[in-house]
C-alpha positions as CSV (number, residue, x, y, z in Angstrom):
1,X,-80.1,21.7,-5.4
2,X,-76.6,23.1,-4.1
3,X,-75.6,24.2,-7.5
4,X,-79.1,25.8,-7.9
5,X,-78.9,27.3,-4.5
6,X,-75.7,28.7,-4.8
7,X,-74.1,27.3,-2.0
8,X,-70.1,27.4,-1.7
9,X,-69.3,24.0,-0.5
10,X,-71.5,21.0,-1.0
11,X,-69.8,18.3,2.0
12,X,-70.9,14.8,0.8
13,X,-70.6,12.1,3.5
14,X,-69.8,9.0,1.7
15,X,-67.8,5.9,3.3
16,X,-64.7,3.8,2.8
17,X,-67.3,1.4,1.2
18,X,-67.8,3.2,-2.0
19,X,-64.0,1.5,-3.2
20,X,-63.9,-1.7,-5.1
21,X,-62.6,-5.0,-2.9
22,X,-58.4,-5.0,-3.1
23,X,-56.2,-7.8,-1.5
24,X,-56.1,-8.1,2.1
25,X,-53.2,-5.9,3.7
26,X,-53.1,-4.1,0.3
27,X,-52.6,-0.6,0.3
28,X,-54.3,1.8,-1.4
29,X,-55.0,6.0,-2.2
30,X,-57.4,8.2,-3.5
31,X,-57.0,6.9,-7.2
32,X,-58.4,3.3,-6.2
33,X,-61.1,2.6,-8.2
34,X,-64.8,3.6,-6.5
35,X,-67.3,1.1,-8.2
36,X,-67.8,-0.5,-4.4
37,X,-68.3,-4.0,-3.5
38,X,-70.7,-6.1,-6.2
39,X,-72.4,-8.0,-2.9
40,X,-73.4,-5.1,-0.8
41,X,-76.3,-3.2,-1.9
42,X,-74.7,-0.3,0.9
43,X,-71.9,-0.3,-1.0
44,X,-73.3,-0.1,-4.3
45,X,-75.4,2.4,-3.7
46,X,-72.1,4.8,-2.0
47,X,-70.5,4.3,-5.1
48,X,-73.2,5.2,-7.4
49,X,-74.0,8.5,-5.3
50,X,-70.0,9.1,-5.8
51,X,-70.8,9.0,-9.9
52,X,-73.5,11.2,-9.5
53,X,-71.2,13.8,-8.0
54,X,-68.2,12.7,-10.8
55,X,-71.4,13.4,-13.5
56,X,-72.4,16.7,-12.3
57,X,-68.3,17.6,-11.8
58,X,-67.6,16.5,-15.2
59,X,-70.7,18.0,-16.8
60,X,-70.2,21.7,-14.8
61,X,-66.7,21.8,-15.0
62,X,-65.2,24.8,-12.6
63,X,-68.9,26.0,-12.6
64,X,-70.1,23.3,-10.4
65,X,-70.3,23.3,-6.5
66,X,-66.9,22.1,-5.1
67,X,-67.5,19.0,-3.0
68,X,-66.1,17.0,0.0
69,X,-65.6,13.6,0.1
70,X,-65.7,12.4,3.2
71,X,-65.3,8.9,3.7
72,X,-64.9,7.5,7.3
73,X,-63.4,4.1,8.0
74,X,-65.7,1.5,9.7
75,X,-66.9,2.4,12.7
């Protein structure tokens, strides 16, 4: 709907949950993987919205809407 509306930012609100589990106290960036947390359907479904946005991105290329991630920590 943004790409057909024409709009010039698309912000996409998406949470710290959309990353796979890690080791405790392990650090980790932008490049960790984003498939979420197998056990929590929130989290799942974060990370699948995520791929939507990587499908469209991927399928658009510099045509598409840029997007914002934005993904708070636990509040």
């Amino acid at each position: 709907a943004a790409q057909s509306a024409g709009v010039g930012l698309l912000v996409h609100m998406s949470s710290v949950g959309t990353y796979a589990p890690g080791r405790h106290g392990e650090h980790v960036d932008e490049t960790w993987a984003r498939t979420g947390v197998p056990s929590s359907a929130y989290s799942r479904h974060k990370a699948a919205a995520e791929t939507l946005i990587d499908d469209h991105e991927s399928l658009l290329g510099a045509d598409a809407v840029p997007v914002a991630r934005m993904r708070p920590g636990f509040i």
